[in-house]
C-alpha positions as CSV (number, residue, x, y, z in Angstrom):
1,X,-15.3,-7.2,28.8
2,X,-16.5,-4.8,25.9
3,X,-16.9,-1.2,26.3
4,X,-19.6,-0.8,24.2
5,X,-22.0,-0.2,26.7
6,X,-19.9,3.0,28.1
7,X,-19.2,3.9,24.2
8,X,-22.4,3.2,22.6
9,X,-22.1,2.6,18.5
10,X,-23.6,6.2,17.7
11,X,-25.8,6.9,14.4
12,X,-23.7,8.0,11.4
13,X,-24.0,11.5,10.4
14,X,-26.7,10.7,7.4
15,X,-28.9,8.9,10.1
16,X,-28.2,5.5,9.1
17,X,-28.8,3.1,12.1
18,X,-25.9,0.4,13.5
19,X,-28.6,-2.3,12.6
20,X,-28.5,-1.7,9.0
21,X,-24.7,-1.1,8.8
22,X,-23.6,-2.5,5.7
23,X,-19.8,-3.5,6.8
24,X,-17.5,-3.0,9.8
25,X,-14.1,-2.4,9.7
26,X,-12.2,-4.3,12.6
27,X,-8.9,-3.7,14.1
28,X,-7.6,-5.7,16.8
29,X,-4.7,-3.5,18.7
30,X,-2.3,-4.3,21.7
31,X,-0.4,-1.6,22.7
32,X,-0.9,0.7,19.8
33,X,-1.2,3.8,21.2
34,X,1.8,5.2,19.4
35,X,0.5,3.6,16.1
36,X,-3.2,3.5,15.5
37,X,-4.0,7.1,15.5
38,X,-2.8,7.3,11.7
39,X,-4.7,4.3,10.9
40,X,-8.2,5.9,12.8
41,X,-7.3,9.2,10.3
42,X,-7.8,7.8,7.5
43,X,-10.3,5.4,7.8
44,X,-12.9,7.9,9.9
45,X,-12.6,10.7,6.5
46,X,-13.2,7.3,4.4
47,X,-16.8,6.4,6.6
48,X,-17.9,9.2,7.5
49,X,-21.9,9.6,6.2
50,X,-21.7,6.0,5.4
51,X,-23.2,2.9,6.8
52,X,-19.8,1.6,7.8
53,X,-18.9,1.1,11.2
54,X,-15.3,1.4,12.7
55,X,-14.8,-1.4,15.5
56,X,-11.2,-2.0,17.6
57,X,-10.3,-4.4,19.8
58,X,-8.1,-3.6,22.2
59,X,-6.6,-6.7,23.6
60,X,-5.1,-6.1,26.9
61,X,-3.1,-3.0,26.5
62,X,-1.1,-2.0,29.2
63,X,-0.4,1.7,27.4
64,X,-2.3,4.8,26.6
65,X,-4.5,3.0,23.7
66,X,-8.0,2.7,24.8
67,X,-7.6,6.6,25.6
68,X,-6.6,7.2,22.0
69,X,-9.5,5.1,20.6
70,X,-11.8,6.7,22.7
71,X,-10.7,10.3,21.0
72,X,-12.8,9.2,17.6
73,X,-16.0,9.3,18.6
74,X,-17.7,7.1,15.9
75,X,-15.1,4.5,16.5
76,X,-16.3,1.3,19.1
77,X,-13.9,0.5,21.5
78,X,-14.2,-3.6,22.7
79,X,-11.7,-4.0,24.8
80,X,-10.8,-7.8,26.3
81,X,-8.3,-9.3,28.6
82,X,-5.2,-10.4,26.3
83,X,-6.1,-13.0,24.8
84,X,-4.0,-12.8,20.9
85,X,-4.7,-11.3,18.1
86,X,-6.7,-14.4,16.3
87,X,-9.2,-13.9,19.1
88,X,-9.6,-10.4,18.9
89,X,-10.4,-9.9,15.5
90,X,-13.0,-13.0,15.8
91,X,-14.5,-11.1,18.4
92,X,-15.0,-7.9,16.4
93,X,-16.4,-10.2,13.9
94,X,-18.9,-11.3,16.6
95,X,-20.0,-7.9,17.9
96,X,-19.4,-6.7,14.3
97,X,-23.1,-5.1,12.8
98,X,-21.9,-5.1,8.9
99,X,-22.6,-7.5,6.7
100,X,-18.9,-7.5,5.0
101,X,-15.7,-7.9,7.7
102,X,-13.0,-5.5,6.9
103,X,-9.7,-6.4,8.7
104,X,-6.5,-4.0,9.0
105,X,-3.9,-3.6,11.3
106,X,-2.9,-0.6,13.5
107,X,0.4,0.2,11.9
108,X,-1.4,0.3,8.6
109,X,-3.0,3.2,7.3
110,X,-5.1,2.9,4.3
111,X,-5.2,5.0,1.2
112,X,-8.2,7.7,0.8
113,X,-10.5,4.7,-1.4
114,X,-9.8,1.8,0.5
115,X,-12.9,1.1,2.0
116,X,-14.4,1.6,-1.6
117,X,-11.6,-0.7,-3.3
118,X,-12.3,-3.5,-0.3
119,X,-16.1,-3.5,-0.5
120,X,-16.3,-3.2,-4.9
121,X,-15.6,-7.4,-5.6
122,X,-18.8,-8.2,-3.1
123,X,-20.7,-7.0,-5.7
124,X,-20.6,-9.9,-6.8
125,X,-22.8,-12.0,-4.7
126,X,-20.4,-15.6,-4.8
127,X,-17.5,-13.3,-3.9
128,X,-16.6,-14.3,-0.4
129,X,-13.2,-13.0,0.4
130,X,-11.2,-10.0,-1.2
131,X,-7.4,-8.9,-0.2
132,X,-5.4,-5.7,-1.0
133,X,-2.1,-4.3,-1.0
134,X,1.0,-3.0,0.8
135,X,2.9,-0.1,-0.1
136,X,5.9,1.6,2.0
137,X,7.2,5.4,2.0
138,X,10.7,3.7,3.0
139,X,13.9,4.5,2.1
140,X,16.0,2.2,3.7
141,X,17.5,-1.2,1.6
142,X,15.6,-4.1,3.2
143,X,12.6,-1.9,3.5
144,X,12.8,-1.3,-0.6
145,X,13.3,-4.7,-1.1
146,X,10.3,-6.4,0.6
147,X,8.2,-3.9,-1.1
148,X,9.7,-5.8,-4.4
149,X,9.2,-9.2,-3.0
150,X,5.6,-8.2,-2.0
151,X,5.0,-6.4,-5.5
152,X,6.6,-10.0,-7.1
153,X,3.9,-12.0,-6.0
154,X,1.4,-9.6,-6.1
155,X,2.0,-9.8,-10.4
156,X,1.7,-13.5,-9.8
157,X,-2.0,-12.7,-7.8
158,X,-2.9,-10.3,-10.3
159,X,-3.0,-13.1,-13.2
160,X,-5.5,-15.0,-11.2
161,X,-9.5,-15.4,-11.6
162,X,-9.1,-16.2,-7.9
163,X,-7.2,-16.2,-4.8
164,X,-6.6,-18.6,-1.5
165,X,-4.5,-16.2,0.5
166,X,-5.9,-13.0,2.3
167,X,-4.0,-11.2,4.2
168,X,-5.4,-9.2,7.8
169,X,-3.7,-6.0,6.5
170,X,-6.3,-5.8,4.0
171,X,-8.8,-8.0,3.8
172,X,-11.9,-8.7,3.3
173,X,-14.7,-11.4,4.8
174,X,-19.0,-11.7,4.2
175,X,-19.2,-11.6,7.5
176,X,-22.2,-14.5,7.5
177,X,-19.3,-17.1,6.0
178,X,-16.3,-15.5,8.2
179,X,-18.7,-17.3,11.4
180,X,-19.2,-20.2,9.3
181,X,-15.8,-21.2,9.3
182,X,-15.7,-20.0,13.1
183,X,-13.2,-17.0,12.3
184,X,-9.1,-17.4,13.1
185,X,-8.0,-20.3,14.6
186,X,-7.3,-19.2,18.0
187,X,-4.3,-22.1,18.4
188,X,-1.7,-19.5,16.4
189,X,-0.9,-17.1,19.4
190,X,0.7,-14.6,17.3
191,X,-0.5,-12.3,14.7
192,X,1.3,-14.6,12.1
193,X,-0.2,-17.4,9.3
194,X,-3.5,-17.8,11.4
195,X,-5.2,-15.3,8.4
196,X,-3.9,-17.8,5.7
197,X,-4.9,-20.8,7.3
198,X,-8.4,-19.1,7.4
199,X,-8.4,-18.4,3.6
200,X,-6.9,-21.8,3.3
201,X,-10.0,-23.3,4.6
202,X,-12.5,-21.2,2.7
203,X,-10.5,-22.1,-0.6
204,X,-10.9,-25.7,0.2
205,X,-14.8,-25.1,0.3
206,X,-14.6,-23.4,-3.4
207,X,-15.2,-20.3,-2.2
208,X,-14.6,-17.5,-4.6
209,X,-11.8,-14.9,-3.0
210,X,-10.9,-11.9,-5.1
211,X,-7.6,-9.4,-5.4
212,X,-7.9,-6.4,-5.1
213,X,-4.9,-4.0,-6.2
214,X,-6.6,-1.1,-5.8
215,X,-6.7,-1.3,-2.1
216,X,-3.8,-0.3,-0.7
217,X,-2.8,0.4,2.9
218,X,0.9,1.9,3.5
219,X,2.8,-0.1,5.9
220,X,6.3,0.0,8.0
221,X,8.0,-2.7,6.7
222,X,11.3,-4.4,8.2
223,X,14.2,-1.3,8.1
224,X,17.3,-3.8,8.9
225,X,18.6,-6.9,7.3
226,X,18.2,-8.7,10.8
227,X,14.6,-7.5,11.4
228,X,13.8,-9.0,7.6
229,X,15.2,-12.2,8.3
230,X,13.8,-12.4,11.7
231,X,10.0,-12.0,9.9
232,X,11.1,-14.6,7.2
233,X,11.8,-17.2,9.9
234,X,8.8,-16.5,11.7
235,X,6.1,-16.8,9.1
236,X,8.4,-19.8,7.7
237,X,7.4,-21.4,10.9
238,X,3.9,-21.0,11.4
239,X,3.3,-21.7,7.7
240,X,4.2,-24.9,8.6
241,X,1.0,-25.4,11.5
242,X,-1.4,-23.3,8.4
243,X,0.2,-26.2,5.7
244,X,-0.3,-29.3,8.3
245,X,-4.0,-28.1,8.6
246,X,-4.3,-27.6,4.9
247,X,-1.3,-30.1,3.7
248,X,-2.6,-29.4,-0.2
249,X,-1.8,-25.8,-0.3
250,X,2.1,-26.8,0.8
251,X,2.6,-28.1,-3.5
252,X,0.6,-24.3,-4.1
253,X,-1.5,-21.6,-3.4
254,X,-1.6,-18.2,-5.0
255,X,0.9,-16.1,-3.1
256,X,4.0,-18.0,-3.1
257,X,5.5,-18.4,-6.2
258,X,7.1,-21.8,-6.6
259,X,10.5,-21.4,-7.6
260,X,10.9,-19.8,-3.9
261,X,10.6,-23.6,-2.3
262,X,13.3,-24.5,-4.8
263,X,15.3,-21.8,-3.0
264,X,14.8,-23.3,0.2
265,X,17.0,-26.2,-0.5
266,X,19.9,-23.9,-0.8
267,X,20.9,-23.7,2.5
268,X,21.1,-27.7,2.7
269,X,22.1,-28.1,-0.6
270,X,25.6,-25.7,-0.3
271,X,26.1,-28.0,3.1
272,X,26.0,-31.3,1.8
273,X,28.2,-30.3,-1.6
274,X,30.7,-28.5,1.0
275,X,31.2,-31.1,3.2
276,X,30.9,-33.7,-0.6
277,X,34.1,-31.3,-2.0
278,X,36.1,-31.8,1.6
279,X,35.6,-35.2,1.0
280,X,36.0,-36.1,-2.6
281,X,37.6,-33.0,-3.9
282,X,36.2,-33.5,-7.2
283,X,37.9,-31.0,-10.4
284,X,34.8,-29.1,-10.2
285,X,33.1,-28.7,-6.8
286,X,30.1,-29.5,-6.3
287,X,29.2,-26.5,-3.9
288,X,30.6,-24.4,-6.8
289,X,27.7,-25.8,-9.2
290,X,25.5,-25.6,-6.1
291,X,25.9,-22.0,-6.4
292,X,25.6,-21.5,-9.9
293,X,22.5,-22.9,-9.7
294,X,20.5,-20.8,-7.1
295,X,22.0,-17.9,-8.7
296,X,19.8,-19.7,-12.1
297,X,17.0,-19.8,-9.8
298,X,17.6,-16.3,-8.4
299,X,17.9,-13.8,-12.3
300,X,14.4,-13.5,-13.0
301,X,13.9,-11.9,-9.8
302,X,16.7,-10.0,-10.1
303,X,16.3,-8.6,-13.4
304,X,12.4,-7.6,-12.7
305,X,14.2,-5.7,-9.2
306,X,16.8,-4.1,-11.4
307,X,13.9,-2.5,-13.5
308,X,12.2,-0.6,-10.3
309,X,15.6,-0.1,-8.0
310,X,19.1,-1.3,-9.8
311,X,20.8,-1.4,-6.1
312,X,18.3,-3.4,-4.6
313,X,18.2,-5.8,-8.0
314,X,21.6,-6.3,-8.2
315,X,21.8,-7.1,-4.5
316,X,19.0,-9.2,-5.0
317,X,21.0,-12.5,-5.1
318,X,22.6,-12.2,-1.9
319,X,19.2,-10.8,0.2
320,X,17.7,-14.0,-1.4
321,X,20.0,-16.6,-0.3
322,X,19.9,-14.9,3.1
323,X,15.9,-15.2,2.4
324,X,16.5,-19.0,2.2
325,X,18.4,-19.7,5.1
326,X,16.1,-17.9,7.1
327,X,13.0,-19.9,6.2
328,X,14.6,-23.0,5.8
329,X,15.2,-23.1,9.8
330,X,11.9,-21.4,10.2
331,X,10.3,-24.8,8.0
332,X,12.7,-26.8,10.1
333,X,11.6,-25.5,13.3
334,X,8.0,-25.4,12.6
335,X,7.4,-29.0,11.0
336,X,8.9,-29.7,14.5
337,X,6.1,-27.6,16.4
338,X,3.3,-28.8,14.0
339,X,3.8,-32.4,14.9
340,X,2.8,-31.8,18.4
341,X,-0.5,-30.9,17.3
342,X,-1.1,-28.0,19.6
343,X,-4.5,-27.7,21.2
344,X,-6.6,-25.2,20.0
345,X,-6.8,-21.9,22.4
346,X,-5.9,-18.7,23.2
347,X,-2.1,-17.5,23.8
348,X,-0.9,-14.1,24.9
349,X,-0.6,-11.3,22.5
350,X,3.4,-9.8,21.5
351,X,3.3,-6.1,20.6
352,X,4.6,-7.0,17.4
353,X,1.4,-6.5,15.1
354,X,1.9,-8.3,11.9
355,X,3.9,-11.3,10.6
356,X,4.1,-10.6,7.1
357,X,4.8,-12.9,4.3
């Protein structure tokens, strides 16, 4: 049930009314009281005397953060029984009063021109879609090195006219084709792939989506090798439901840079040449060339690491293979999952708020 009756959307301080806002910026939250606070800052200095409207959906919480929401006075509060994250950000979109949708998460809190970065490519009238950027304050070594692996295929987006991946942390909808396409599908219960599958569809339409490295939100990324791999395997296997919806964008789409699914057949590749050397016990081993190989596969990578962190570059090697393994169960377990077709619906939320990719 939404609160906006209780919380009415107040005027903006230069007297612009909701029914001429120009976009909204949504954020769906479940339990984020001890998060979102940083986000809300920063993006109430970045609307404030603009048309722009701040809306959050709290879905379900069982902490403190409706309270916090209700703090900001020009931020809406919806909230809704739990109901996943896919749902609550296509209910902002409905209640939404902007013409543009701007999605971020609560853990992310976005740079002083964000908004203006996000809303500059729908200039453009046959823009449809836009994305940004994370960046991390982290020290720690998997935190350094997703920020590289994020920056890797950024340089590969950066190269493009246009995109077919758009991320929720920063990202960007006309809000009239967002309903078109009936929002997130509401059959991924977790805050994980159901944004790709999205810009998946609109691709498939020839709709023009734009990068945008100027927006930038910062982010907590994974601090722990564990944590990392954990993240890999997830998105690995709900890529696999966003690929069986869309099975062309599993050869390519603009985010994933190809020589990655060559990694993927490490993992397999190392088992079948071990258990070939047992076996045989060939002069040279097989697993031996196995390795040689993905290392191949692994220098260019490497070397662009070593140029912006030396340790994490030169441990680069080994944090990919790990990379591998990881989302070649994920792939494993998720073709598995995909082939029974879930029903579309709605699932409970997990207080973990992002997948990441």
């Amino acid at each position: 049930m939404s609160d906006s009756r209780q919380y009415p959307v107040p005027e903006t301080p230069g007297g612009v009314s909701p029914a001429a806002r120009s976009a909204s910026i949504i954020i769906p939250t479940f339990n984020g009281a001890s998060r979102i606070g940083n986000c809300l800052d920063s993006l109430v200095k970045q609307t404030a005397g603009r048309n722009v409207e701040i809306v959050v959906v709290d879905d379900g919480s069982t902490d403190n953060t409706a309270n916090v929401v209700r703090g900001y006075s020009f931020v809406r509060l919806i909230s809704q029984a739990n109901a996943g994250p896919a749902f609550a950000r296509n209910r902002g979109a409905l209640e939404a009063q902007g013409k543009i949708l701007l999605f971020t998460d609560d853990d992310c809190v976005p740079m002083p021109d964000w908004l203006e970065a996000m809303l500059g490519p729908f200039q453009d009238p046959d823009v449809v879609g836009a994305k940004g950027v994370y960046r991390t304050h982290q020290k720690s070594l998997a935190a350094r090195f997703v920020q590289i692996e994020y920056e890797d295929k950024y340089r590969l987006m950066a190269g493009l006219s246009g995109i077919d991946f758009i991320d929720t942390y920063s990202a960007g909808f006309r809000r009239d084709r967002f309903l078109e396409m009936t929002g997130y599908d509401t059959s991924f219960p977790v805050a994980c792939a159901e944004d790709i599958e999205l810009s998946y569809r609109m691709s498939a339409r020839g709709w023009k989506m734009k990068f945008v490295p100027a927006a930038i939100v910062y982010h907590t990324h994974p601090d722990t090798l564990s944590r990392y791999l954990k993240k890999k395997y997830k998105f690995a296997f709900w890529r696999m439901l966003a690929v069986r919806k869309n099975p062309s964008k599993g050869v390519k789409d603009s985010h994933t840079p190809q020589i990655m699914k060559i990694q993927l057949l490490f993992a397999p590749a190392l088992l079948l040449a071990v258990i070939f050397d047992l076996a045989a016990r060939p002069t040279v081993p097989l697993s031996a060339l196995v390795l040689a190989g993905f290392l191949l596969t692994t220098l260019p990578f490497t070397l662009r690491a070593i140029r912006k962190d030396p340790i994490v570059g030169i441990l680069s090697p080994i944090l990919l293979a790990a990379r591998a393994c990881a989302q070649v169960l994920g792939v494993a377990a998720g073709l598995m999952y995909a082939r029974r077709k879930p029903a579309k619906g709605t699932a409970k939320s997990k207080p973990t708020p992002d997948c990441g990719s």
